[in-house]
N, C-alpha and C positions, 0 to 999 in steps of 0.2 A: 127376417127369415129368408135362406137362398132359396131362389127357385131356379125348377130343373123343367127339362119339355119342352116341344118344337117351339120355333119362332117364325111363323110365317109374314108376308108383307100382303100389305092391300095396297095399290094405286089405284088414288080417285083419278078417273077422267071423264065422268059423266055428264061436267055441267055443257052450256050450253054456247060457252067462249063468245057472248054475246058482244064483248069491248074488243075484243078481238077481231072478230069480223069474220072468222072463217074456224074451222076446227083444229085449234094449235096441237090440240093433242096428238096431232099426226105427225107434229115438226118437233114435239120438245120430248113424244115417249119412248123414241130410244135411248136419247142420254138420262133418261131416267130408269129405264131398265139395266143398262148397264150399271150405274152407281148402285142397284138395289143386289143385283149377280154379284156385282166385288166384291158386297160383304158377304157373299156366303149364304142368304138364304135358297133354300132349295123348294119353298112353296108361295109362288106369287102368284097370285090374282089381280088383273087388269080388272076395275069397275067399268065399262061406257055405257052411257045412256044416250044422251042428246044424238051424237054421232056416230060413225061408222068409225072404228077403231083400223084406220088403211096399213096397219107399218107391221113390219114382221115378230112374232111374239115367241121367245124362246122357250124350249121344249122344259124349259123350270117352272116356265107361265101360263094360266089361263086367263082365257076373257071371258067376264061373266056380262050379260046385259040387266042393266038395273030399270026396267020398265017406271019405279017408282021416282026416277031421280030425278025432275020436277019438284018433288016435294022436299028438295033441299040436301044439303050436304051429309045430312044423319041418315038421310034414305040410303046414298047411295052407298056410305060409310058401313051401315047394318045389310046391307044387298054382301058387301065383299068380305064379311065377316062371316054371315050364313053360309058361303062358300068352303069356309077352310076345315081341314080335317078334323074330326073330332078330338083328338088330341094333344091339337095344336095349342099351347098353354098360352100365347101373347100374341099380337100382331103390331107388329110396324107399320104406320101409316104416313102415306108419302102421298105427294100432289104429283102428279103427273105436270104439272105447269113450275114445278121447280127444277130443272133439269141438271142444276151444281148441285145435286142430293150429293153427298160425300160418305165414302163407304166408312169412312173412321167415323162419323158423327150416329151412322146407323150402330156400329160396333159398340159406341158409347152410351147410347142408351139402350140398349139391349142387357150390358153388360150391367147398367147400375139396377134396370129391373133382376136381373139375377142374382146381385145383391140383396135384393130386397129393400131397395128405395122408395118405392113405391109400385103402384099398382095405376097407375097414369103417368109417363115423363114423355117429357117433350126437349129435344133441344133449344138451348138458346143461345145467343148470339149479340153477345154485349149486354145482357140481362133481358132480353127482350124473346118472350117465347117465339116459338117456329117448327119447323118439320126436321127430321123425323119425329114421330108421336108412338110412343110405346105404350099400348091400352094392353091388361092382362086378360085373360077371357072373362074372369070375373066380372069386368065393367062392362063388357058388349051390351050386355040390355042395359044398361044405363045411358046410352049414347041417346039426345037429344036431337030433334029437327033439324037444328045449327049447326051438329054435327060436333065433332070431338073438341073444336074450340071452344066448346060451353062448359066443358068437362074441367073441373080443379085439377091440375099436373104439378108434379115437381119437376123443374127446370136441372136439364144435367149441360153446364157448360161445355159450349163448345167454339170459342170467343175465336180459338186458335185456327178454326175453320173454315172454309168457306162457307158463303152461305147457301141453301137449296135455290135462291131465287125465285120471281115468284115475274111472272108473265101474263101481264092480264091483255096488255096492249100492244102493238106494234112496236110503239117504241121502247118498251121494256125487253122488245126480243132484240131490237137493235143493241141497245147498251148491252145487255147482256151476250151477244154474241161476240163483241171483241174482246170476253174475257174465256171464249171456251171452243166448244167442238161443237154446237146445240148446232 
């Protein structure tokens, strides 16, 4: 069945970038705002908990604080979801520590939820799931502690892609910095 109705985005950046050592979400959220802006959504929410959220937030975007995001990645996943407009039919959900998000790969799972593929898709990436994560509003009170990774998805390939990245460490911003703008 197609589905019709806004599509807004959540970025997590609540947690506490403990392997990291400092608050990356300040170095890796603008290129993740922008890959979220290229594809066109017009309703984002920034999650931050742990940290002060320092980098400039475009007038598409708010920042919500998740007081609860201690209690894991479902907290702070259901904090950025309670946020978006009541008619908002889906949310994209992006890690703010993946900062290759690629707007084609947000396009492509947006698009096969509007097919009616499912009602969870997640991109993947050589068969291996990843972000973006399209939850339909249906599922929001279904989201788990663990957060949308606990959740069953159907995988919409996205092999041809880059991938979102994923930044825990120092040296993962290394490697990952000679391949971009981050």
């Amino acid at each position: 069945m197609e589905q019709t109705g806004p599509v807004a985005a959540v970025i997590l950046a609540a947690g506490a970038a403990t392997r990291f050592g400092s608050p990356k979400q300040n170095l890796l959220l603008p290129a993740v705002l922008r890959g979220v802006e290229a594809a066109g959504l017009t309703e984002i929410v920034v999650v931050a908990g742990a940290h002060t959220i320092d980098v400039a937030i475009p007038a598409t975007a708010r920042l919500v604080d998740c007081p609860a995001w201690a209690d894991g990645p479902g907290a702070s996943l259901r904090c950025g979801l309670s946020e978006l407009r009541p008619e908002t039919a889906a949310a994209v959900v992006v890690l703010a520590d993946g900062p290759h998000v690629d707007p084609r790969a947000i396009g492509r799972v947006v698009a096969a939820w509007r097919r009616g593929d499912g009602t969870i898709l997640a991109a993947s990436y050589d068969g291996e799931r990843d972000h973006p994560v399209v939850l339909a509003r249906t599922e929001w009170e279904n989201v788990p502690t663990d957060g949308g990774r606990a959740l069953a998805a159907s995988l919409v390939d996205c092999s041809d892609l880059p991938e979102p990245g994923d930044v825990d460490t120092e040296q993962d911003l290394e490697r990952l910095s000679g391949n971009s703008n981050v």
